[in-house]
C-alpha positions, 0 to 999 in steps of 0.5 A: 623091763630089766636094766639089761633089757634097757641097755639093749634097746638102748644100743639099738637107739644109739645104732640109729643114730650113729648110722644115720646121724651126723658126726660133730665135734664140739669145742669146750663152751660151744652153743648146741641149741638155744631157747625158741630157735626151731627144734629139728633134731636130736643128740646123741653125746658119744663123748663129753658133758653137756649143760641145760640151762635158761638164760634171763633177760639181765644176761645171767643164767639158770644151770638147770642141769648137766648130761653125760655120755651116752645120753640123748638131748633135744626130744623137744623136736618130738613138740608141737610147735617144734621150738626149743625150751631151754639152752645147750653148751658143752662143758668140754670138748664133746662128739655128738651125732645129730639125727632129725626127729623125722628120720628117727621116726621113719626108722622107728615105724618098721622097727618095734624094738626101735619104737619101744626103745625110743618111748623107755628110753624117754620115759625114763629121762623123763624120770630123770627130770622129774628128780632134778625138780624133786631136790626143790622140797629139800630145807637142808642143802645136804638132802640136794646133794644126796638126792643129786648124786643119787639120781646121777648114780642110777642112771650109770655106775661110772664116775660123775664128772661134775666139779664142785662149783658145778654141783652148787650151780644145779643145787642153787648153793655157794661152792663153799657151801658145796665142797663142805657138804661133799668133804663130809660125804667123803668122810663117811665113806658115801663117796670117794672124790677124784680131780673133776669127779667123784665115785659113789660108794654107798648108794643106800646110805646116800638115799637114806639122807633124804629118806622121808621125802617121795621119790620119783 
């Protein structure tokens, strides 16, 4: 399947929900879902950023990763049981439409190209997750960031808006350590960094980085 070809099975998932689904608005650090409520329905971010996370029993948290726009959470609705298996919150003020797995479905049965474009498009997150447990091999922490940003960049071409501080929370390193890395990208030209974003520049030249290891 062709990238023009997902983008317009993709649309098509997306008419669904915006049609159907519920409009929310989310503040800025609100709770979307939580780990082991019932899981009904799924997502679909218009606007904003969203963070995945784990919370322990001390009260600390794993930030496992962050989804942009136009990207669709809560496909555990789609398990038996339906439970949640990890947390939400918004990074910022966000708009999603909610839509259950139910109604989804029900659309999908008279639709092919609904059915095919809800199976790539999942399987392509799941894809997307493989790669955020990929950067777990790396020793250098230069190899996370690359294998990070890479992987953020070919699922859109737009700016990543992820800060310096939130880029070492996913990685597991200091920001300080984060930001040195990042400056050193920056000077090679690989990327160009903006106020709460950065831009890849040489795509090639960041996969080369972590070359020697498989990728999803």
């Amino acid at each position: 399947m062709t990238n023009n070809e997902f983008v317009l099975l993709n649309s098509k998932l997306i008419t669904v929900f915006r049609q159907y689904g519920v409009r929310e608005i989310y503040n800025p650090r609100q709770i979307i879902f939580t780990k082991n409520e019932e899981a009904q329905n799924l997502y679909y971010i218009q606007s904003g950023m969203i963070r995945v996370y784990i919370p322990y029993p001390d009260g600390t948290e794993r930030t496992l990763c962050y989804f942009p726009r136009n990207t669709i959470i809560g496909e555990d609705a789609f398990n038996f049981p339906q439970r949640r298996i990890v947390c939400t919150d918004t990074l910022n003020k966000s708009v999603l439409y909610r839509c259950s797995a139910k109604e989804l479905l029900q659309k999908a049965i008279h639709n092919p190209d609904l059915t095919l474009g809800i199976l790539t498009f999942f399987m392509r997150k799941i894809t997307l997750l493989h790669s955020w447990i990929f950067y777990a091999q790396f020793q250098r922490n230069e190899e996370k960031i690359a294998c990070l940003l890479y992987t953020i960049s070919s699922t859109s071409n737009s700016p990543i808006k992820l800060t310096h501080g939130q880029i070492a929370e996913v990685t597991g390193m200091s920001r300080v350590t984060a930001t040195r890395i990042l400056d050193s990208l920056a000077k090679k030209n690989i990327i160009a960094m903006q106020y709460k974003s950065l831009e890849i520049l040489d795509k090639q030249t960041l996969r080369e980085i972590f070359e020697n290891k498989e990728f999803y």
